[in-house]
C-alpha positions as CSV (number, residue, x, y, z in Angstrom):
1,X,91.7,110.1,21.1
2,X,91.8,113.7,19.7
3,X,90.0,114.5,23.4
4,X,92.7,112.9,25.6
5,X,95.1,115.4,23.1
6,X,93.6,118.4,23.3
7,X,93.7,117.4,27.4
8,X,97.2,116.8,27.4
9,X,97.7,119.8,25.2
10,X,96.1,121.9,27.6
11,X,98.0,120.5,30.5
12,X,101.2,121.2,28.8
13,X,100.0,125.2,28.6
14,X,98.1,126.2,31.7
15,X,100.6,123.4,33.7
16,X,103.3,126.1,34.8
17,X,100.8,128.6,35.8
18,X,98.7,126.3,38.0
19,X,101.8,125.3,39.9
20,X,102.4,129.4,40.1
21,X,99.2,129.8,41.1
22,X,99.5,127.1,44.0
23,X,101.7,128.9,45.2
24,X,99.9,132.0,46.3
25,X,97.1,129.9,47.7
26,X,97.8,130.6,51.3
27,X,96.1,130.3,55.1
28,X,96.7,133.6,55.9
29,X,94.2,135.7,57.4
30,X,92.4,132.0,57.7
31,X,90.5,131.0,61.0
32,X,91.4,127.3,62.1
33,X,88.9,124.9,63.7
34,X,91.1,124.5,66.7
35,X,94.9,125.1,68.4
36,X,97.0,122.5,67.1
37,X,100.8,122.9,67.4
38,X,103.5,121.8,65.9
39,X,106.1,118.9,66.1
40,X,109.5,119.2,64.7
41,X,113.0,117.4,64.4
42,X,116.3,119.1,63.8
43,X,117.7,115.7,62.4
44,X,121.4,115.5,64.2
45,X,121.0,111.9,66.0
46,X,122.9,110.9,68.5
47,X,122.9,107.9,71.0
48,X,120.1,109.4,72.9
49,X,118.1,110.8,70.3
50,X,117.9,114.0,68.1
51,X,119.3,117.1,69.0
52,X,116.5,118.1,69.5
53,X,113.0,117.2,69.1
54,X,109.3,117.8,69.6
55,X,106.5,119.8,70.8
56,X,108.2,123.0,69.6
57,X,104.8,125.3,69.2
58,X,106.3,127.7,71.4
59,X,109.6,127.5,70.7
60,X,112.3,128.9,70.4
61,X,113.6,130.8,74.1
62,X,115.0,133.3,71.4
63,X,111.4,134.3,70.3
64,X,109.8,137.0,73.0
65,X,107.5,137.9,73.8
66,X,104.9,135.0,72.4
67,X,102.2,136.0,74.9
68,X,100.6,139.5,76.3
69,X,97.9,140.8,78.5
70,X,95.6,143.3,77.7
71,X,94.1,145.3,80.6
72,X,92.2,147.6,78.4
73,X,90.5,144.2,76.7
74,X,91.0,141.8,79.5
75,X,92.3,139.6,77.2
76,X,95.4,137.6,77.4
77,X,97.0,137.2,73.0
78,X,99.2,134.5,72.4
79,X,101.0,133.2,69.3
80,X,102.5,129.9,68.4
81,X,103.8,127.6,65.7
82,X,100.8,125.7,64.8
83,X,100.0,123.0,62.2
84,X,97.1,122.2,59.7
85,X,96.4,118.6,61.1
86,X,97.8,116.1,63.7
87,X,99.3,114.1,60.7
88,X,100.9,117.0,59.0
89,X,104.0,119.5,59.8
90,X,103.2,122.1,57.9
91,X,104.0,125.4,59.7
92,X,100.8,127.9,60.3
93,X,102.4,131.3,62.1
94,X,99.0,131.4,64.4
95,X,98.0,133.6,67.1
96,X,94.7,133.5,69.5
97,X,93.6,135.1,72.2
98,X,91.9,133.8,75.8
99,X,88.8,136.4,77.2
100,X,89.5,136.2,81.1
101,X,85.6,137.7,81.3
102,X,84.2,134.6,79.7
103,X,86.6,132.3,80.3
104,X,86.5,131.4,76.9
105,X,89.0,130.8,73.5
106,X,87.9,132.4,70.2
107,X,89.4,130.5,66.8
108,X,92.9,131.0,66.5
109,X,93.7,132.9,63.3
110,X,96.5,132.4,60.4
111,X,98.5,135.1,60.5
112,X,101.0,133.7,58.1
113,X,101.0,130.6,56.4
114,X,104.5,128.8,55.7
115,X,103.6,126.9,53.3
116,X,106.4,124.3,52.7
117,X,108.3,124.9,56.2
118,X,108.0,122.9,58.8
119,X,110.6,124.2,60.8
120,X,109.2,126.6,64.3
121,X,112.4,128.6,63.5
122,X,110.1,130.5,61.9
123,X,107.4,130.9,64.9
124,X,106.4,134.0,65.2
125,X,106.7,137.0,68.3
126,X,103.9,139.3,69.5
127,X,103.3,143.3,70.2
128,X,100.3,145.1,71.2
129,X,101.0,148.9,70.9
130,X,99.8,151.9,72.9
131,X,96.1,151.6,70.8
132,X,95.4,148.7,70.6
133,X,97.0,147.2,67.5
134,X,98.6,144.0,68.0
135,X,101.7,143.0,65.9
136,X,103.0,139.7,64.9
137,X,106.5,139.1,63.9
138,X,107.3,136.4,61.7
139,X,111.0,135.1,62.2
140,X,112.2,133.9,59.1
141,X,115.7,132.1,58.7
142,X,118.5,133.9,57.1
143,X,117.9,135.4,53.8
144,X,116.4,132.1,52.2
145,X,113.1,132.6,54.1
146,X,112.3,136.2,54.9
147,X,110.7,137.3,58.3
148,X,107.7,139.8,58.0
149,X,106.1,142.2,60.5
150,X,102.3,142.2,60.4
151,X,99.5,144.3,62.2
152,X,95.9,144.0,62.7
153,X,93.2,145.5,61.0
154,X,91.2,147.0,63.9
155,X,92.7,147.1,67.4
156,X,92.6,144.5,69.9
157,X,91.6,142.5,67.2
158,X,93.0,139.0,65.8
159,X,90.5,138.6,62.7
160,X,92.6,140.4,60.4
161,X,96.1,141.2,59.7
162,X,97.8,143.2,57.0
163,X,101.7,143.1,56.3
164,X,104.0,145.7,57.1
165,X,107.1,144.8,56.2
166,X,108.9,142.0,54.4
167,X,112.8,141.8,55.6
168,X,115.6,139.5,56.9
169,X,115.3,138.7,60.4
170,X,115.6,136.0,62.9
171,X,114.4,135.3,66.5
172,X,112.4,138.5,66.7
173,X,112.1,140.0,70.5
174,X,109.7,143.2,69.6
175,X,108.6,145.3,72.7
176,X,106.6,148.7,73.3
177,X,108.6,151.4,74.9
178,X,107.4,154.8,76.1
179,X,109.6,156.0,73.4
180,X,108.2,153.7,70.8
181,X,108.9,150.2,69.1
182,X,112.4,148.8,70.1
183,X,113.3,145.2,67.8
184,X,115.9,143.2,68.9
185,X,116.9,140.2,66.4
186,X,119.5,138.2,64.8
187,X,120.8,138.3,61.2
188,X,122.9,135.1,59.5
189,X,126.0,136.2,57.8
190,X,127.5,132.9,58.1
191,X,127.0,133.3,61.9
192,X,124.2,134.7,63.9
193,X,124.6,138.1,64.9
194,X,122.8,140.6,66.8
195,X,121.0,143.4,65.8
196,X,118.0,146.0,66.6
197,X,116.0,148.6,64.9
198,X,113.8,151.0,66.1
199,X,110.6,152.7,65.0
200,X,107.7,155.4,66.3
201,X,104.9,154.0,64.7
202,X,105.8,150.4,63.6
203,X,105.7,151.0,59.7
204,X,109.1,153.3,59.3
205,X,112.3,151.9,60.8
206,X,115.9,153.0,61.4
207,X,118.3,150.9,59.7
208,X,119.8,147.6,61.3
209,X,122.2,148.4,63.9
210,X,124.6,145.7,64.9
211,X,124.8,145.2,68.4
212,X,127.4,142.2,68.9
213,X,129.8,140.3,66.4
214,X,132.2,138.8,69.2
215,X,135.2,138.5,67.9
216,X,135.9,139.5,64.0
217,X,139.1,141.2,65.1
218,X,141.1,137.9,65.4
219,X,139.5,136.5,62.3
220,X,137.8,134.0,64.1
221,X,133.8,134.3,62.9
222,X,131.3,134.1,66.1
223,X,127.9,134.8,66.9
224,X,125.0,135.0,69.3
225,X,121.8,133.6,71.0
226,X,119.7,136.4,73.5
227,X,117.2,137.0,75.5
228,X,116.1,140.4,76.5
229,X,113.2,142.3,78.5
230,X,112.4,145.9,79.5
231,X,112.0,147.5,82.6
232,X,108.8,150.1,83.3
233,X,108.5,150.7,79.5
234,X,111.9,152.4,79.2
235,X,115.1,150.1,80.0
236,X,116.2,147.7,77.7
237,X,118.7,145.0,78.4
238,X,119.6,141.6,76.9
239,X,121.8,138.7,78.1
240,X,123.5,137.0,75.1
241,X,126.2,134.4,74.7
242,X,129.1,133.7,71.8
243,X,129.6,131.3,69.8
244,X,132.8,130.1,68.9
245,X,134.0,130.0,65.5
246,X,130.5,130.7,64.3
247,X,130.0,126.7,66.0
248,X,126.5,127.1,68.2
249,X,127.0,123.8,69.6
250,X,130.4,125.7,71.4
251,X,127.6,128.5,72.8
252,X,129.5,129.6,76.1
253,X,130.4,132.9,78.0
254,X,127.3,135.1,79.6
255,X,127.1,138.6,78.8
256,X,125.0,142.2,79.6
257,X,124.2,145.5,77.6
258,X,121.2,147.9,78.1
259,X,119.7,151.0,77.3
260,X,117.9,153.8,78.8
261,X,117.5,156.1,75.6
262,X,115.9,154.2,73.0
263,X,119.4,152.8,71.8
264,X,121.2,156.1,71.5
265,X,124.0,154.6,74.1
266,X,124.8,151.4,75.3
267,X,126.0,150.8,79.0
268,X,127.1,147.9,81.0
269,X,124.9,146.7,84.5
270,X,127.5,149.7,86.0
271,X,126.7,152.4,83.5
272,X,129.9,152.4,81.9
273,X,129.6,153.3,78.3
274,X,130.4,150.6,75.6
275,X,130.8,151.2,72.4
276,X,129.1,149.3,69.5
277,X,129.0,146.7,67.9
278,X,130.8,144.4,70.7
279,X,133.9,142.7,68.9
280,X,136.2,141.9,71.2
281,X,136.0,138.6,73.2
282,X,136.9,140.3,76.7
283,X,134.8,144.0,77.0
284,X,132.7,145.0,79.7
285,X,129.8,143.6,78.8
286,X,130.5,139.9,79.6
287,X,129.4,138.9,82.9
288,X,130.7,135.6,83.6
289,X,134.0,133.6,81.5
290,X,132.3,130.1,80.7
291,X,134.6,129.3,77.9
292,X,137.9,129.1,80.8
293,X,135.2,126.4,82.8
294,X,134.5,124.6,79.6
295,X,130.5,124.9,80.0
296,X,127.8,125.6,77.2
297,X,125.0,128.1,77.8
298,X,121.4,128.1,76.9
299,X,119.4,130.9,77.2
300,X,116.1,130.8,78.2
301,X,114.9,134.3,79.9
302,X,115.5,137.6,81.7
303,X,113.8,140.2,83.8
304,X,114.3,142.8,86.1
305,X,113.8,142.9,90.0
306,X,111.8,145.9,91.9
307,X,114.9,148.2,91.5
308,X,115.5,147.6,88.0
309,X,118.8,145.2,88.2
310,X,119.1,142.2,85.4
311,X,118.3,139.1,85.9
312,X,119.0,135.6,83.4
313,X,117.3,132.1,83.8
314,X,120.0,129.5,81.4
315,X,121.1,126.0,81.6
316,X,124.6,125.3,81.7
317,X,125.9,122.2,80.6
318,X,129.0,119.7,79.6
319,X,128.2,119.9,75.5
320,X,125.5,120.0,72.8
321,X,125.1,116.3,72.9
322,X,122.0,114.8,74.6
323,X,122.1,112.4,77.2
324,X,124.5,111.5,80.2
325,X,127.8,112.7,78.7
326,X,126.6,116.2,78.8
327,X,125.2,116.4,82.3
328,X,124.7,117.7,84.5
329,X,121.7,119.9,82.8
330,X,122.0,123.2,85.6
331,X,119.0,125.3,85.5
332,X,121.0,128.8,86.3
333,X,119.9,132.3,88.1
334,X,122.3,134.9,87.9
335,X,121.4,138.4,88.8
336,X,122.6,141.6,89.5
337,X,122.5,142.6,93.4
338,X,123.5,146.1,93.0
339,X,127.0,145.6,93.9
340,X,127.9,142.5,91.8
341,X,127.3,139.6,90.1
342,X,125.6,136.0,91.7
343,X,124.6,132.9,90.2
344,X,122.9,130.5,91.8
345,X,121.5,126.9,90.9
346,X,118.0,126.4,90.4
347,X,117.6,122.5,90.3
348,X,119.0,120.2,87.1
349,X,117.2,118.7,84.0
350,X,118.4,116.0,81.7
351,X,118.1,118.2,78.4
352,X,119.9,121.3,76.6
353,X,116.9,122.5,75.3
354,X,113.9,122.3,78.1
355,X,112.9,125.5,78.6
356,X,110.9,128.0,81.4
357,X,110.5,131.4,82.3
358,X,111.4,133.5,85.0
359,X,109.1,135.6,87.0
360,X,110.1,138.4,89.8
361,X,107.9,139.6,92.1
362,X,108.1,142.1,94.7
363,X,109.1,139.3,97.5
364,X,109.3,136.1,95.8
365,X,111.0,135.1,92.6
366,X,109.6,131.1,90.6
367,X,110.1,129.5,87.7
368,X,108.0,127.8,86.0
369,X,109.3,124.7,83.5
370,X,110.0,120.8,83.0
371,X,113.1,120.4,85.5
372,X,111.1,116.4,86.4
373,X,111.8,113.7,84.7
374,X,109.4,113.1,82.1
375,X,107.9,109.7,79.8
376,X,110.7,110.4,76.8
377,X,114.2,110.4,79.0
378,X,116.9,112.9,77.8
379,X,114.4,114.1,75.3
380,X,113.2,117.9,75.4
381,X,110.5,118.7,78.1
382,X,109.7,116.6,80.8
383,X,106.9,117.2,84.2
384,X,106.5,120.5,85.3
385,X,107.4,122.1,88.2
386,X,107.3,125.5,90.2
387,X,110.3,126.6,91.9
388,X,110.4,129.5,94.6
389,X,113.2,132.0,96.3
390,X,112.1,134.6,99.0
391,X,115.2,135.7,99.2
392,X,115.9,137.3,95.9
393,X,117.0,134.2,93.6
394,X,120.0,133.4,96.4
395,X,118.2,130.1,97.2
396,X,115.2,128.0,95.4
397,X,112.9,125.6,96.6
398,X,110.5,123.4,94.5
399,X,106.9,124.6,96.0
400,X,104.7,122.7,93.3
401,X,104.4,119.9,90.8
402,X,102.2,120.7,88.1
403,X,102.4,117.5,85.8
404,X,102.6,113.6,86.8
405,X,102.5,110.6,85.0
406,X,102.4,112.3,81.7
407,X,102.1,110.2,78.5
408,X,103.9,113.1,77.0
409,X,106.7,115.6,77.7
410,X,105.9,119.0,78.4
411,X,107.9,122.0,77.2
412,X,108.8,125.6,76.2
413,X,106.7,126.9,79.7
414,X,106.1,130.8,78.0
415,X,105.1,133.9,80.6
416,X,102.9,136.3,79.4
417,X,103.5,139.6,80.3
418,X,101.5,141.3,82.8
419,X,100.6,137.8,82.8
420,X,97.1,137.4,84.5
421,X,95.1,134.5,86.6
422,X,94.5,131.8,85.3
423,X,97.1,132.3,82.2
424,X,100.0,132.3,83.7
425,X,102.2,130.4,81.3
426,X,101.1,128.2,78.4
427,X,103.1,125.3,76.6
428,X,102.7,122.4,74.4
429,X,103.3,118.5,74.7
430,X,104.5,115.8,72.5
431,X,107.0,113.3,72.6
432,X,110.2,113.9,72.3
433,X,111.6,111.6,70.1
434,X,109.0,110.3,67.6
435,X,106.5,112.3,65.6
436,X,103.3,113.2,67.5
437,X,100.0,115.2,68.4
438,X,100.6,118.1,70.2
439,X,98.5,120.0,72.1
440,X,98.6,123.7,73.9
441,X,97.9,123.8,77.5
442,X,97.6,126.8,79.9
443,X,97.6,127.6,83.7
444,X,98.0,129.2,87.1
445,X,100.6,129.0,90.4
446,X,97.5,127.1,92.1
447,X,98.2,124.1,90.4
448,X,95.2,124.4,87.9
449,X,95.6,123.3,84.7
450,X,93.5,123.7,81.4
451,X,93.6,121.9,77.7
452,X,93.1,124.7,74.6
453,X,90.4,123.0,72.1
454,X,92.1,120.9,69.1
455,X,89.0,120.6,68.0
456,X,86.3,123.6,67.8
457,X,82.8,123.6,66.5
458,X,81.8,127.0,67.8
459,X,83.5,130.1,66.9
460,X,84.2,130.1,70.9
461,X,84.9,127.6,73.2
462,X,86.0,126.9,77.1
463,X,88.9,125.0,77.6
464,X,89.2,121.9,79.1
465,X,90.4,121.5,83.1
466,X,92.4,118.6,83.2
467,X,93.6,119.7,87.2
């Protein structure tokens, strides 16, 4: 009896520091036995199903880039929201890395562990800078979870990574200028607005500067999703929409800024001069009025063509709510010819939040993304597809179909950039409405298709070709 006291005496003492301690046991800087990504719910149900829902390891369209192609290493880095276990949601911030030399995938490692998050929000975005180092940004989500910037420990290297920052940001879109590291992200002040930062060396910033806040001036609160890209290491532009009231299920209006001095100014596609942060509802910036046609927006991504004009991959839609009374589900191109703005339709989906990426070529312009129908109807992802315009985005043409007959739905198709053969985009499946194993798959414009190891034995591993 005086045993089992002194246990429970002990148990009372050291109790509170074991639970403190548990709480510094992380992943990080962990190697994982295999790329397992995650599955996640936002838990707004309608008649035909969540929101939103599953295989959201390379989610969201607001984190860019998540995937990078070293020439120097001949090595193609990726990161993604993975998980500890097909039974578990239990966020891992990972990133790994494909050798196109030996065709082969070393262990992805932890670069940050969430702990008790399961939500991709926090998925993390990459940078590789001018030696080597490659950079992970960790979104976080508002102030209650903090984002981080990390770096690694020898260049071109994924073993290690040590932290740089710790700071609020969300939807992190990091690139590598000439000029040095330009950050857009978002903020949460009650809504989501847009900001970027800047920096020489990646360790010393320049304090946030807000970029849009559309409007505060009529005392209606707003905010902002976007998607942004730069052009031959110096011109920065991002497309962003509003949101009405601060209400991102009213996400409308299309708009464009850019910058061709590291921030200094901001113009519109014509070079006139705006003047920051955007407030006003109506400014040069926005390209088309979407609120006056009653239409949501979903961003998914941008680029630039040969001469350096903008150009935006979204969905437009009815409302937020899935299923029939919010379609049609418009995949959308519009771009800037020089003169003016054109939009043109890609093909149509059946959900808000299937995503693809855009890539521009010299002489022909595809997408890559689920626009088939897939196993899980009006659910997120689908069968994937390739879609092709030779005449600079006027017209499209589905040229391929990469998936059939899936089991699962495919979804969030991510370009690499200076993407290389055969990883050309990479995604993960699931199903879309109930909890499930997700996997990461990569692959070409040939049609080929490969299966990233959930399981690895061997500190490096081929993938498996499923086509």
């Amino acid at each position: 009896m005086k045993i089992l006291h002194l246990f429970f005496a002990l148990l009372f003492f050291i109790g509170p520091y074991f639970v403190a301690a548990q709480s510094w046991f992380t992943l990080n800087n962990t190697k994982i036995d295999g790329y397992r990504a995650i599955w996640f719910e936002l838990n707004q149900k309608y008649e035909y199903g969540d929101k939103y829902s599953g295989a959201l390891g390379t989610y969201t369209a607001k984190h860019t880039p998540l995937a990078i192609y070293s020439k120097k290493a001949d090595k193609t880095f990726f990161v993604y929201g993975g998980t500890t276990s097909k039974d578990e949601r239990h966020l891992l911030c990972m990133i790994g890395e494909f050798n196109h030399k030996t065709g082969m995938f070393s262990k992805p490692t932890v670069v940050y562990d969430k702990q008790k998050v399961n939500d991709p929000h926090d998925n993390p975005s990459l940078l590789i800078d001018d030696a080597g180092y490659v950079w992970v940004f960790v979104s976080g989500r508002g102030r209650s979870r903090m984002g981080f910037k990390f770096k690694s420990k020898k260049p071109f290297n994924i073993d290690a990574f040590e932290q740089i920052t710790e700071e609020e940001m969300t939807y992190p879109q990091p690139w590598n200028t000439s000029d040095g590291f330009f950050h857009f992200f978002t903020k949460y002040s009650g809504v989501r607005q847009l900001y970027y930062e800047t920096s020489t060396d990646g360790v010393h910033w320049t304090d946030d500067k807000l970029l849009a806040a559309i409007p505060v001036n009529s005392g209606e609160k707003s905010g902002h999703y976007q998607t942004s890209a730069v052009f031959q290491n110096k011109k920065l532009g991002t497309f962003f929409n509003r949101h009405p009231q601060g209400n991102v299920d009213k996400r409308t209006d299309l708009y464009y800024v850019q910058t061709e001095d590291f921030g200094k100014s901001w113009t519109n596609v014509n070079g006139e001069v705006l003047e920051l942060p955007l407030l006003k509802m109506e400014n040069p910036a926005r390209v088309i009025d979407y609120a006056s046609q009653e239409k949501n927006v979903y961003m998914k991504d941008m680029g630039f063509d040969k001469s350096g004009n903008p150009v935006c991959l979204y969905i437009r839609s009815n409302g937020h709510e899935p299923g029939p009374v919010s379609a049609p589900y418009e995949w959308c191109v519009t771009r800037w010819d020089g003169k003016e703005w054109q939009t043109s339709v890609v093909s149509e989906s059946d959900h808000n939040y299937d995503m693809g990426s855009l890539y521009i070529g010299k002489k022909e312009w595809k997408i890559v993304g689920p626009t088939e129908p897939g196993p899980q109807k009006w659910g997120v992802g689908g069968e994937l597809a390739v879609w092709s315009s030779t005449d600079k985005g006027a017209s499209w043409q589905k040229v391929k179909t990469l998936t059939h007959d899936s089991p699962l739905s495919h979804s969030y198709v991510r370009r690499p950039v200076n993407y290389k053969a055969p990883f050309c985009f990479f995604w993960a499946d699931g199903n879309s409405h109930e909890f499930s194993k997700s996997e990461l798959y990569f692959g070409d414009f040939e049609g080929n298709i490969w299966k990233l190891p959930y399981e690895m034995k061997d500190d490096f591993v081929k993938p498996t070709k499923i086509q």
